[in-house]
N, C-alpha and C positions, 0 to 999 in steps of 0.2 A: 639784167641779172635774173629776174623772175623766169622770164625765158628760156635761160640757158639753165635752171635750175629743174623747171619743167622738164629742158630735155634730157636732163641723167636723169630724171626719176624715169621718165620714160624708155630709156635706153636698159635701167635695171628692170624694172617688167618686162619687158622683149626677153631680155636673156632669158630671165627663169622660167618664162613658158616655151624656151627653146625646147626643144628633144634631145639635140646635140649636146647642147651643155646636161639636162638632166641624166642622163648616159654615161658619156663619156669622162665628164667633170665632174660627177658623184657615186653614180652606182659602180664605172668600172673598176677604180681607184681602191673603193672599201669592197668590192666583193675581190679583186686582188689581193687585198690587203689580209683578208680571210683566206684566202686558197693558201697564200705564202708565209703562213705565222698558225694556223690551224691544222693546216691538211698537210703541204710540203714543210719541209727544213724544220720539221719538229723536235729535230736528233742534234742542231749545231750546240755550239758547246755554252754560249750565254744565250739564254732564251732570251732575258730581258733588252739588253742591247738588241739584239736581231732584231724584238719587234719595236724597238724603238726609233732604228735606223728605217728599218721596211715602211714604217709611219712614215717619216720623212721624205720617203723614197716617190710613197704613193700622192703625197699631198702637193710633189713637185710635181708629178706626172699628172697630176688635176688639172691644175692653175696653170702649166704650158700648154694640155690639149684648150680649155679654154679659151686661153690666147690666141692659139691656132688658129682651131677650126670655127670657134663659135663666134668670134670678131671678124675672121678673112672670112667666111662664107657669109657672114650679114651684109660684109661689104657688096660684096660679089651682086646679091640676089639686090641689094638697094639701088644699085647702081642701074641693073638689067631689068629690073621694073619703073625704071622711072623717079625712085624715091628722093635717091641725092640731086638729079637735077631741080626736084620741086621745092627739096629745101633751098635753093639759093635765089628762089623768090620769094621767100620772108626774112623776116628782119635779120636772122639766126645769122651771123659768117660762118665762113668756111671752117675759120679757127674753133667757132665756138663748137660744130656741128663734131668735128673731132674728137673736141676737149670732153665735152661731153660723151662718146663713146668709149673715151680712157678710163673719166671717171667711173661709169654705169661698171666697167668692165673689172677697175681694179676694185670698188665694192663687191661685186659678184665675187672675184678673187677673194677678198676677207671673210665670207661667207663659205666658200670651201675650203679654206682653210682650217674654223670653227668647226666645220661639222666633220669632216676629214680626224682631226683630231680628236673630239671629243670621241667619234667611232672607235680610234686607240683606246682611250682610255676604258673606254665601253668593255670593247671585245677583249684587250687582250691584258687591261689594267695599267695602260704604259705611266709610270711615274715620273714626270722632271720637274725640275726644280722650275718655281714661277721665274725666274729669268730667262733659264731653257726654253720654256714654253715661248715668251711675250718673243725673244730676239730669234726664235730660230720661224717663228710665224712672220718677223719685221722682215727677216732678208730673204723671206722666199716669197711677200709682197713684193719691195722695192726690187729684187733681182730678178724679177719675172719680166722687167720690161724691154727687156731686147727680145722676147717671147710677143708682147704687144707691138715693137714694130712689127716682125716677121706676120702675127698678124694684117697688119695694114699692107706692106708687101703683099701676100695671098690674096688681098680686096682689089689689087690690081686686076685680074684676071676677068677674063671677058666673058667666061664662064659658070654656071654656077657646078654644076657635075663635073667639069675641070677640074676648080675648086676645091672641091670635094674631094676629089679622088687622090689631090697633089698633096692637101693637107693631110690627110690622112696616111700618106706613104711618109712625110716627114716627120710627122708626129710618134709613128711608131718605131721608125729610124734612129729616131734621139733617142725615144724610151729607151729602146736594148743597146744601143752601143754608150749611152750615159750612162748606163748602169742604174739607171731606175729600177727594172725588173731582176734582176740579179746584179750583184756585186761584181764591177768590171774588172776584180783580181783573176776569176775564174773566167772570163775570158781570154780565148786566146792571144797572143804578145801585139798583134797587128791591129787586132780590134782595142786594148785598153791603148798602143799608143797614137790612133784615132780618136776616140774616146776623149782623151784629156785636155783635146784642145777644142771641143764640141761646148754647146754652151748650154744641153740639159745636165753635161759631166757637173762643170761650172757651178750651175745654179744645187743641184742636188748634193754637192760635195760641200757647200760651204752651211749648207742644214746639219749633215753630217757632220763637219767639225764641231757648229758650237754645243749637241745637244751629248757630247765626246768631253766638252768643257775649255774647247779650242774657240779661237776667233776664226772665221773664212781667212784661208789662204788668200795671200796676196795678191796672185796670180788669177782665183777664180775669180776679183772684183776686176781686173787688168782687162781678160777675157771676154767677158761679159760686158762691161762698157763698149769694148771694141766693135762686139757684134751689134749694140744698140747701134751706135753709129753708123754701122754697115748697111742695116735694113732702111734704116732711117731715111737715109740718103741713097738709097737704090730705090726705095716708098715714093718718095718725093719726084726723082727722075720720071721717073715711071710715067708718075700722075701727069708732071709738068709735060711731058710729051705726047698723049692721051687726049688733054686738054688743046693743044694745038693743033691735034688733027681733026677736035671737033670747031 
């Protein structure tokens, strides 16, 4: 137990001296977050909504790029130096050696979320109600995890600039067709009915509802389990066949 305690502590220092998470999972987020509630869409018709929603929008767009790129490319680069095979000459298992990067990962997650938000309330005064606040931070925790397999999926890859380059085309893919960076009403008909069956839509629409005074749509929990499932079990495949050709 000690052990596997040691290695989330260790897996959340890794992150935060990442680049990639410091970047992409905090400055891009809140300097978006500015460009789109300061600079642009000054003129729509509720300010306070807009930047309450855009809050939400950007703190989903955190915690999935995390998931991403900063779990699938550690996998990547561990794997291709050596790291994961040396872990499985100590005591650690395989399970634990996981379990422990979920954990490391979904703290990192709760940590941008904190600071994500608090920058709302900073910059642009965002008011919700402490319900608002505690359930729309729980479901863009727990709903981030089909974001965490699609992670482990990406650590497949034999690559680290692969990697890289794959998570980064998928990352920014979800962002604009979920409607992260703009509202997917104004996209065009083909793009929102794309969009709705996507699982950054999913995850960034059920923030959306409850800080609206709604619970997540039925359908975005339906959605998003589905896709856990999916990566889950393409993760695992993957690995399992990997493993027999070593």
């Amino acid at each position: 137990m000690n052990a596997l305690w040691m290695q989330c502590k260790a897996e959340i220092i890794r992150i935060m001296r990442n680049p990639y998470y410091v970047f992409w999972s905090l400055m891009m987020p809140i300097l978006f977050y500015v460009i789109f509630t300061k600079i642009f869409n000054t003129n729509v018709d509720n300010q306070k909504e807009w930047q309450a929603h855009y809050l939400m929008s950007m703190t989903t767009f955190s915690v999935m790029g995390s998931a991403i790129m900063t779990l699938g490319i550690r996998l990547v680069e561990e794997r291709t130096k050596g790291w994961s095979m040396f872990m499985r000459i100590t005591p650690l298992s395989d399970q634990a050696y996981f379990f422990a990067k979920m954990v490391g990962q979904t703290v990192i997650h709760l940590f941008s979320i904190i600071v994500i938000f608090s920058a709302g309330a900073i910059i642009n005064g965002v008011q919700l109600t402490a319900f608002e606040w505690v359930m729309s931070g729980l479901w863009i925790l727990l709903a981030s995890a089909p974001f965490l397999a699609l992670g482990t999926l990406i650590g497949t890859m034999k690559r680290v600039d692969t990697a890289s380059g794959i998570s980064n085309l998928i990352y920014m893919l979800l962002a604009i067709s979920g409607g992260m960076w703009m509202p997917l009403e104004i996209m065009p008909t083909f793009v929102q009915d794309i969009g709705k069956w996507l699982p950054s839509y999913n995850l960034g629409n059920g923030a959306w509802e409850i800080i609206r005074g709604n619970a997540p749509e039925f359908m975005n929990v339906v959605i998003l389990i589905g896709y856990l499932f999916l990566f889950m079990i393409l993760s695992s495949y993957i690995r399992r066949k990997q493993e027999a050709v070593v």
